[in-house]
Every structure is written in C-alpha cells, then in structure tokens.
N, C-alpha and C positions, 0 to 999 in steps of 0.2 A: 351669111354668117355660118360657118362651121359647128356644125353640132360635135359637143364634147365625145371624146372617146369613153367609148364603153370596155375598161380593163378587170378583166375575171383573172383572176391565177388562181391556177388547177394548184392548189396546195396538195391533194394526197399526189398526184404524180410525184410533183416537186420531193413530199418526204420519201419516197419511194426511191428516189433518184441519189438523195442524202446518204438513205438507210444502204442502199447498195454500194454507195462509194467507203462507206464505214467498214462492209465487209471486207474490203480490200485492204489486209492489215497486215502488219509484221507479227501482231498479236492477239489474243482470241481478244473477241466482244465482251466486253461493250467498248474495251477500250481501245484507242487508233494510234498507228502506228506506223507513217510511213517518211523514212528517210531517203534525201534527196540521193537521185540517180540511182537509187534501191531499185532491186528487182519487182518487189511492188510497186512505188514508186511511179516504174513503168507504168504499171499494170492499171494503177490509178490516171495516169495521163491521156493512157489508150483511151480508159472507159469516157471522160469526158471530152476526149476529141473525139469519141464516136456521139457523141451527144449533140456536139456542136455542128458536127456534118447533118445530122437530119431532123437541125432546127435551119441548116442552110446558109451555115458562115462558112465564109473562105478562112482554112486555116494555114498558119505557118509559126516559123520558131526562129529564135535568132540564135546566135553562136554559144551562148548562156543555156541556151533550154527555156526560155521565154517562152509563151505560147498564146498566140494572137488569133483571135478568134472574129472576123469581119461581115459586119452586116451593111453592106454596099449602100451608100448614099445615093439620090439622083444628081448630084451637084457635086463634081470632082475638085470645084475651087474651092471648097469650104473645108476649116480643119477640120478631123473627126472628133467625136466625144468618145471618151474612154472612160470603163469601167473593168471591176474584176478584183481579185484577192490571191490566192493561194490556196492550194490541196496536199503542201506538204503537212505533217503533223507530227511531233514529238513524241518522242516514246511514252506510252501510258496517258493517251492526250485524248479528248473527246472527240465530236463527231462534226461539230459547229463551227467552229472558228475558221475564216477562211473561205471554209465551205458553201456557206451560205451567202457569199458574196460571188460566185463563179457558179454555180447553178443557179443560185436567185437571179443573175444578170441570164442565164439562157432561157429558164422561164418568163422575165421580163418579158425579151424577144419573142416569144412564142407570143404571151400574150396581146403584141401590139402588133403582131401579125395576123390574131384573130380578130382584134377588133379593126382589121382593115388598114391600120396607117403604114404608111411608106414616108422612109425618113429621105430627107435632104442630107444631113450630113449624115454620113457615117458614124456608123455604131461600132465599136473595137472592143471585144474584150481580150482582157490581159490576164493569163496565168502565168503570175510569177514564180521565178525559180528560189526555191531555197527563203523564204520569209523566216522561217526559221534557223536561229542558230545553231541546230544540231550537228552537221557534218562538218564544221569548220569553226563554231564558236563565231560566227558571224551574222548578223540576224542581215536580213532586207538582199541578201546579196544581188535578184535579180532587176530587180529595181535599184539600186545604188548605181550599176552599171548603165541601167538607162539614164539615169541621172549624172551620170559621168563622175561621179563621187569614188571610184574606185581605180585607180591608174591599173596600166597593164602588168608595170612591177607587182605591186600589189596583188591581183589577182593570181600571177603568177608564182607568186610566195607561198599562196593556201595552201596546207595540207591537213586531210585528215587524220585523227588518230590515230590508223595504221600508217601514215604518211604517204597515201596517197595524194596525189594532187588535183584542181580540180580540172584540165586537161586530160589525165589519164579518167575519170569519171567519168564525165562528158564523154570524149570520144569512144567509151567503151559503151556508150547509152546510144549511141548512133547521132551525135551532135558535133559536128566540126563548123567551120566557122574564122573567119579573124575574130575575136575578142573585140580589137578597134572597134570595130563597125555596131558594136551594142549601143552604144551611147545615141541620144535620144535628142535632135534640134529642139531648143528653149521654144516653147510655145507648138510642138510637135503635133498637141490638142488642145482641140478649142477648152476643154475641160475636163475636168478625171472626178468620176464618183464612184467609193467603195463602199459598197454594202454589209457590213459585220455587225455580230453580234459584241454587244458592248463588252463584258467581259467583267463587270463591274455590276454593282448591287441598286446604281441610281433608280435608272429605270423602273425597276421593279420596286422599289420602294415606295416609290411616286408614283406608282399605275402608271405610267406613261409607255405609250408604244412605240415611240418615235424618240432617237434623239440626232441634234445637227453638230456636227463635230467643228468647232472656232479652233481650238487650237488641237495640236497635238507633240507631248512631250519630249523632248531632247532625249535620248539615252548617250551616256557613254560607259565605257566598259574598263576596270580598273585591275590589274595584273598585280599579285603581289606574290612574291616567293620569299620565303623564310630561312634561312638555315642554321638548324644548331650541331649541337654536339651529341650523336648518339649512342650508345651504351648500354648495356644489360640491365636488364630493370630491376634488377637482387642487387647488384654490384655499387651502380653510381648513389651515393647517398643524397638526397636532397638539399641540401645547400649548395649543393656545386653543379646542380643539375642545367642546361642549356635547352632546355625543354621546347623543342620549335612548335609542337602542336598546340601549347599553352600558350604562346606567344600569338600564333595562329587565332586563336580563342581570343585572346583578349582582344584583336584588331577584329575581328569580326563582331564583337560588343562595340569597338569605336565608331563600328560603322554604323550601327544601328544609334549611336547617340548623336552621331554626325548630323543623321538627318533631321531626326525628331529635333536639335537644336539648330536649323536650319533660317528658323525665320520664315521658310516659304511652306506653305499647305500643302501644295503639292511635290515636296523634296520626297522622293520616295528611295532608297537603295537595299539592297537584298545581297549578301553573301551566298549565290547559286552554287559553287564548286569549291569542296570543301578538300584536300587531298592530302595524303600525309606518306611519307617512306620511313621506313621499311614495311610497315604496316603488320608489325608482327607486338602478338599480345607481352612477349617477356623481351623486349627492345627500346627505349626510349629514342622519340620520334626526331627523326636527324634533319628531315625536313619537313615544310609543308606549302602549298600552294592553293592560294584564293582567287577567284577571280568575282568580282565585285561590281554588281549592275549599280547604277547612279542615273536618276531620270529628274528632271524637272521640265517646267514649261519654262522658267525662269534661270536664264544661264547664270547671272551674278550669283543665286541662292545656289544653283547647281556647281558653279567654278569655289563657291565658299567652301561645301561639303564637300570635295575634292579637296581642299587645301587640312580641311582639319582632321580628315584620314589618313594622307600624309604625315604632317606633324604628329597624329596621335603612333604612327608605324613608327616614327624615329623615337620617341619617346620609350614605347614598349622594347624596340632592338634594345636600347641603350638598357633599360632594366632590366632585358635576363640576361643579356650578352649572345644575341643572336645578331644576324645579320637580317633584314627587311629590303628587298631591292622591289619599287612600287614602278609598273610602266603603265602607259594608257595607250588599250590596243584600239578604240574607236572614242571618240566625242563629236557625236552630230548635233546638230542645234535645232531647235525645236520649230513645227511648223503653224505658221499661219494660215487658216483656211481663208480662202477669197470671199473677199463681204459678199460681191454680189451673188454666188454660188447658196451661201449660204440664204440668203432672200431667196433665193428661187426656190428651195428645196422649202423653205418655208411657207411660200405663198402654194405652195403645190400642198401641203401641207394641209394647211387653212382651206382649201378648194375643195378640198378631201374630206374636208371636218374629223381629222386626225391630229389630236394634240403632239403636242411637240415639247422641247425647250431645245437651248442650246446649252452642249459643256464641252468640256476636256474630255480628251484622248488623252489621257496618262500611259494604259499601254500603248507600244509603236505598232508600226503598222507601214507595208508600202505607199501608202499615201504620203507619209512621210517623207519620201522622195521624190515623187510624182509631183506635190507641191513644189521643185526644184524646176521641175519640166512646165508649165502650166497651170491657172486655176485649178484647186482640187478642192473637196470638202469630203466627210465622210457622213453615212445614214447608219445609227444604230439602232438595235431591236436590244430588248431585254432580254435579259438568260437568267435561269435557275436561280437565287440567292449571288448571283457575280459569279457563277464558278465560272473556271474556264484553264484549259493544262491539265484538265482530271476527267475518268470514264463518264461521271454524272454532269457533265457541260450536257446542258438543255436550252432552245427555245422552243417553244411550241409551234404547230404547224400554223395556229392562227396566227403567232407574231412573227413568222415570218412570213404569212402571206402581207401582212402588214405591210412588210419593210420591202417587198417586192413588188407591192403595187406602189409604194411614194417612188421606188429607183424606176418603175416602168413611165412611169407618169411624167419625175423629171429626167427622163431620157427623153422621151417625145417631146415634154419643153424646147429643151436645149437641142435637138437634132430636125423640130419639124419646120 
C-alpha cells in the first residue's frame, strides 16, 4: 500500500512570488496593471518563466504567446493534465485574479516534488495570452485559439485602439509563428484544472474554502452605436433636440431592465463602455457608442435578454429620432464542467477534510474554452467581500494555501 503523500505549500514564498509579480505594473501599487504584449507585460512573462525554469519545467510558446510550462511524465502514451490561468491584468486591477492559478500551479509542483512523487502523466501548465479584453475588446483570446473558436480571418481583423494589429504586436514581442498551428487536438488533455480566486462574495459568506466550479457562464458582447443630430447647446431648443447621449442612457436603463426581467438568476449584463462625440460641454452629443456585456449559464434566458435590448434600441431610435445600429461582436455558450472532474476534486476534497460545495462561474474564465479541448472543472478560493478588477482584490495567504494544496493533490490524483 502506498502511504499518502505528505503536501506542505510554502505559502510565504508563494505570497512573496504574488507580491513581486504585482510590482511589475504599468501603475503604482497597490494597483496592477499590465497589458497584453506591454513592455511590462514582458517583463511579467520573463519573471514567471524564470520561475518555472528553477521549479524544472520545460518551457515553450505558441505563435499567440501561449506559454507552456512542462513537468515530464514517466509514460509518454498518456495524455497530459493541464492547468494554469493568466497574468495579464486590467488597468487599475488587483493582484489575484489569474495570478494565483499560474504560481499556485508552480508551487503545486514544487510541493509534490518535495514530497517525493513523480508523475506518470505529464503535468502542463498553461499561461494564457490576453484573458483579458483590454487590448482588443476580446476576452480569452489565447485560449479561444486553442480551442479553434477563432478563425485566422478573424484573428487577422483585431486591431487595437491605436490600430495596431495583433501580428505587428506579437512580432514586435518576439513571437512569430503560423497562427494555424495554435489550435489545440479535441481531447489534447486528459484534463484541465484552473485555480482562481472566485471573484464573487459566496465563498466568503459561507466560510467555505473551497469551491468546485459545474458550470461556467456564456458571455456575449453586444455593439451599439447611436447617432443623432448635434448642435450648440445655447442654440438648439429642446423640442427639436436629437440628443444621442440620452438615447444612449435610456438603452443602457433597458439593459439593466433586460435582465433583472430575464426570468433566469443568473442573467447578469453590464453596460462597460460608455462613449460619446464631440465630447465638448457647450455641443449637443452627435453620437454615442455602447458596448454591452450579456452573460448567463442559460442561453434561451441569455438569447431572450438579447432580443429585448434590441426591441427596446428600436423603440428608443424611433422616439427621439436617432439612429441605433446594434451588432454582436462575440456569443460563446456557456460551459459544462465534467462530472467526473468534479468528483474527483471532491473526493480529494473530503480526503483533505476541507469543505467544499459546488457553484457557478458566472465570471468567464479560460476554462471556458479549454472545456472545448477536454474535461475541464475549475477550484475557487474566497477573496475579500467578492472584489475582484480593483486595487483591494484580496485572498489570504492561508486561502490560497488552501486552494494550492486541493490543485496539488488533484494533480497527483489525475497524473499519478
């Protein structure tokens, strides 16, 4: 009989590891800030590839900036198990999110290297490119592509804000590549588990340390541009007024009644980008542009609240006398985590005498794709009152030692 493994995680390393990746920012502390293919950016990538060489993984990148971090199996016939997150982060974004899935999985490895075990299957981790939509208005980009979810048109379309592309970014990062060759054989891994911090207030409300991720939410992303008639703001009298920013406003209230009348608990949608021209105080606003997150686990509730922000834009156009032209730039469909995935993280769980439950992933997340590739589930740790997108994003060093011993645990499950 095999005596259990004995797994310690050096949690002050681990925060130490956090804390130094947080200083690598486009912005002072506390708050984090690094955009994809950003000269930080780099400099963030550098510091956890140098992490990952003297924990002893073979590293490489695909034509994306993907970054594959390999802990060698004894048995080459076996698929590998994958885990990992993201280290890109949002302007004005904390220091957790991501983050604690991609050093939590390398201290993982350290610890299951101390306590002696040597896996059978391969161990992968995966730092994805770009999970955030910052540079292109695209969330998951480096995963979508593993997932084959993004054609090469497609990809080749992106630009960002200054109209760069992501080709001239990439290559200027030191990453070439076919694009083709990103895309990821169906069942490529035997399994994918992502480590994050929930983001969300359950956890913590319920004491619990642990949660097991069953589903995780659809997002689609809805485009709306306005246009009225603009005019001096002394001059045009208000009856005759073609007001786009108000028009604007009142579709960003439909949105919000959209969902709240949704029928489903979890319809959530958020008017994120608010924008208006000329953007001058004595001008009446000639146009404006929304774009409009839309998430459910539930696509019929989610395809309903899509239809009645619609109708309620053509409604509004029709009563000031604006124009409304509504497009939809992404609609992915929500994912199922693998039953069995989720038992095991469970029984691992219960071994552990570490409570659990299982819920929703209402934020997305690369798993969301990965799901596409293979079994996937996801392990969440509690944070701060739910923050998460702000300086004060917190877990504590205990709860993620927490969440780093259940992913070390069922990685040696699933790899020994």
């Amino acid at each position: 009989m095999t005596a259990p493994l004995s797994i310690e995680i050096n949690e002050q390393a681990l925060q130490a590891e956090i804390d130094h990746l947080a200083s690598i920012s486009e912005c002072p502390g506390p708050a984090v800030t690094r955009i994809l293919f950003s000269e930080v950016d780099q400099q963030g990538r550098d510091y956890v590839k140098g992490l990952c060489a003297a924990a002893g993984l073979e590293l490489r990148h695909d034509p994306v900036g993907n970054i594959f971090g390999r802990w060698q199996g004894s048995d080459d016939s076996l698929k590998p198990i994958g885990s990992g997150s993201h280290i890109d982060a949002i302007p004005n974004a904390g220091r957790y999110d991501g983050v604690v899935g991609v050093l939590g999985f390398i201290e993982a490895v350290r610890a299951l290297q101390r306590a002696g075990f040597q896996p059978r299957r391969t161990m992968e981790l995966i730092i994805f490119t770009a999970e955030e939509p910052t540079r292109f208005g695209l969330g998951c980009l480096g995963s979508r592509m593993l997932a084959g979810s993004l054609s090469s048109a497609q990809v080749g379309a992106l630009r960002d804000k200054e109209g760069k592309s992501l080709d001239e970014l990439r290559l200027g990062a030191g990453i070439d590549g076919d694009l083709g060759t990103v895309r990821l054989l169906p069942g490529a891994y035997e399994a994918f588990v992502e480590l994050h911090i929930e983001q969300g207030p359950l956890l913590e409300m319920e004491d619990l340390p642990i949660g097991i991720v069953e589903k995780i939410a659809g997002p689609s992303t809805l485009h709306a541009v306005i246009t009225g008639t603009g005019g001096h703001a002394g001059a045009v009298l208000m009856p005759v007024r073609h007001d786009a920013l108000l028009a604007a406003a009142e579709l960003a209230l439909a949105v919000e009644k959209a969902a709240l009348e949704s029928g489903s608990p979890d319809t959530v949608a958020t008017t994120g980008v608010f924008t208006i021209e000329p953007g001058a105080v004595n001008s009446i606003p000639c146009s404006a542009t929304l774009e409009i997150d839309l998430r459910d686990t539930n696509l019929a509730a989610r395809g309903r609240t899509q239809e009645h922000i619609e109708m309620a834009a053509g409604q509004i156009a029709h009563k000031r006398g604006v124009q409304i032209k509504t497009s939809l730039f992404n609609a992915d469909p929500p994912a199922i985590a693998d039953a069995k995935l989720v038992e095991t993280v469970e029984q691992v769980c219960q071994d552990l005498a570490i409570p659990s439950k299982r819920m929703i992933s209402r934020a997305y997340h690369d798993s969301l794709f990965m799901a596409q590739v293979c079994p996937t589930t996801m392990i969440f740790i509690p944070c701060l009152r739910g923050y998460s997108h702000r300086p004060d994003e917190y877990s504590s060093p205990e709860q993620i030692k927490t969440g780093v011993k259940v992913l070390a645990s069922v990685l040696a499950k699933l790899a020994g």
